[in-house]
C-alpha positions in Angstrom: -31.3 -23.5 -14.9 -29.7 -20.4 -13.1 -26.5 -21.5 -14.5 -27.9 -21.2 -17.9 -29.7 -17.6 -17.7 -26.1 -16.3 -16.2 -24.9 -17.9 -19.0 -27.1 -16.4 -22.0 -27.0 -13.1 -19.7 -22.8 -12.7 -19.9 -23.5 -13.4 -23.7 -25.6 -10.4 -23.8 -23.6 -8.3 -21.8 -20.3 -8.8 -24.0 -22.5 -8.3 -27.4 -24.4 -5.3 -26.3 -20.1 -4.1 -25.3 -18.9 -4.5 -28.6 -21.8 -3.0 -30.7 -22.2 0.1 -28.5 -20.0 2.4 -31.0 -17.1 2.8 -33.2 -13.3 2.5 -31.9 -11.2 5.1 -32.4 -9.6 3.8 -35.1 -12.2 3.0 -36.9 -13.7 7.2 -36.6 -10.4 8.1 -37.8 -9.9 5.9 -40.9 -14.0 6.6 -41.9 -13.0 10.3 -41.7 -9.5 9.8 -43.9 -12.3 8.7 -46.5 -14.3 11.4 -46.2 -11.5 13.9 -46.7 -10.4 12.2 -49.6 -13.2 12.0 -51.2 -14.2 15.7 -50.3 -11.0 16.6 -51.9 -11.1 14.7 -54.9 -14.6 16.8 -55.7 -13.7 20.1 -54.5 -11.6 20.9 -58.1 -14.1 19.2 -59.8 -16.7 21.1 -58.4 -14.3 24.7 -59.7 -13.8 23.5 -63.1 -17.8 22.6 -63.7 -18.3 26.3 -62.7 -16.1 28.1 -64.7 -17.6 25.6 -67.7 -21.1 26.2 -67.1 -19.8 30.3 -66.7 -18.2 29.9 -70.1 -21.4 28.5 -71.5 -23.2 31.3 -70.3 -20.5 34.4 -71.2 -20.9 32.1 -75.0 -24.6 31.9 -75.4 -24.6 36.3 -74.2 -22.1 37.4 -76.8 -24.1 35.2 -78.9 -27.4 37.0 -78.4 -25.9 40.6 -78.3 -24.0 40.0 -81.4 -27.4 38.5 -83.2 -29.1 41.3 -82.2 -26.8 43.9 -83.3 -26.9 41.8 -86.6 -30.7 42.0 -86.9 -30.5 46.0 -86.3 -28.1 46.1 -89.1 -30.1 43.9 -91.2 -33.2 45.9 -90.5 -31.4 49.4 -91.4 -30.2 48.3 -94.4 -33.5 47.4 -95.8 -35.0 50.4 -94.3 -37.3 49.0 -92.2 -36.6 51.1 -89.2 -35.0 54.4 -88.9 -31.6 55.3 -88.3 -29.1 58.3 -88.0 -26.9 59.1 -90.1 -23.4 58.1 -90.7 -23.4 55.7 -88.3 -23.3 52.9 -91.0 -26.7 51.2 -89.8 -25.4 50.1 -86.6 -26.7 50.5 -83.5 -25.6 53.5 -81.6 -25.1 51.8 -78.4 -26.8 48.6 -76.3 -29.3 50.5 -75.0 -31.1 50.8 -78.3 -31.4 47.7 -78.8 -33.2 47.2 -75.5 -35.1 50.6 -75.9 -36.2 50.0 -79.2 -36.2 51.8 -82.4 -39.1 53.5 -84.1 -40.2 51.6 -87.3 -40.5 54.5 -89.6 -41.5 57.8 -90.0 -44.2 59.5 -87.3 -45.1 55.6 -86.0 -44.4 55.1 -82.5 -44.5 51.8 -83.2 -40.8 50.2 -82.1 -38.8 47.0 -82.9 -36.6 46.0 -80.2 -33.7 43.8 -80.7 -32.8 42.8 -76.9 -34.9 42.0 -73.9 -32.1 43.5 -71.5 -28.2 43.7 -71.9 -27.3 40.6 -70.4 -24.5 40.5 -67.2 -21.2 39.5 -67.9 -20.3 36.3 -65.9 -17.0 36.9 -65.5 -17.1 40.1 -64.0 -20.8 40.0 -62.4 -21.6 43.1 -64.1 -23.3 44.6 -67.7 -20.2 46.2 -68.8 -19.1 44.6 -71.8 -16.4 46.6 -74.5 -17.5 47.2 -77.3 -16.0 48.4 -81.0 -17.7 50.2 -83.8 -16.7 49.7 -87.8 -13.5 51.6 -87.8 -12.1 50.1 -84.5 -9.3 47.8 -85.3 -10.3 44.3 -84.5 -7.6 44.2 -81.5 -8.8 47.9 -80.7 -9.0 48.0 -76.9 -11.3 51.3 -76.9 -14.6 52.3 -78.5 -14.4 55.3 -81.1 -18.3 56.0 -79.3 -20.2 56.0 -82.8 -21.9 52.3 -83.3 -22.1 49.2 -82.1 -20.2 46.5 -84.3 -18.9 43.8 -81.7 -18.9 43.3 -78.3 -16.6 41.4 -76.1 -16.2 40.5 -72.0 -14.6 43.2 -69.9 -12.7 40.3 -68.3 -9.1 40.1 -68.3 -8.7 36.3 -67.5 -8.0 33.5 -69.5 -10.3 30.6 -70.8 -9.9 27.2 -70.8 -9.0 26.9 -74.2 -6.1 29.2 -73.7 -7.6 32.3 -75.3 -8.7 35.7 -72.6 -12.4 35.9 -72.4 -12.1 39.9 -74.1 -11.2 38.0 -77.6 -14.0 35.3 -77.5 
């Protein structure tokens, strides 16, 4: 009998030995693994950024350029009021946030924009912008009206193009 419990005790002993952790090998090879697979994500994870920033800098020259659409739409019918000789465009972003009065002695306003949005390539709300007798490659604003806007970014997209001509 005391044969047998030595017996199933040495068993027990060599079992409890070789589950007690991982060999050296072993931690190396799992950790191999690991880095691969960390590095196989890491440009994966850059590129779904810069999409999802594209998206974004797309859908915000989208809005701006709707709203300064809808101011020009709304001067031209002569629903609100606007100065003169600036060809019924806005005369900067801000009015289109601020609102415009709708006509004479209401201070009711229309406003076009809830806020100028941020540009995401360069963190901040400074977007270029060009008025009606800007060339379309102009680079400065001539400081009358808004007709377009574009990013104040300098790099390039990934469709080739910078961000300032999207």
């Amino acid at each position: 009998m005391q044969g047998a419990s030595m017996k199933t005790q040495l068993v027990k002993s060599t079992q409890r030995k070789s589950q007690e952790g991982m060999t050296l090998i072993e931690l190396i090879i799992a950790c191999a693994i690991l880095m691969i697979l960390a590095g196989a994500a890491l440009p994966i994870a850059r590129h779904q950024i810069k999409y999802q920033q594209e998206a974004e800098l797309r859908h915000d020259l989208r809005e701006m350029k709707d709203a300064i659409d809808r101011y020009k739409d709304a001067a031209d019918k002569n629903l609100i009021r606007v100065e003169v000789g600036n060809e019924n465009y806005p005369p900067d972003l801000e009015t289109l946030v601020n609102g415009v009065n709708v006509g004479a002695g209401s201070d009711k306003k229309v406003r076009f924009l809830r806020a100028i949005p941020v540009d995401p390539m360069t963190g901040q709300p400074d977007w270029q912008k060009r008025c009606v007798t800007d060339d379309p490659d102009s680079t400065s604003w001539c400081g009358k009206n808004v007709f377009d806007v574009y990013s104040n970014s300098h790099a390039t997209g990934s469709d080739g193009r910078p961000y300032s001509e999207w």
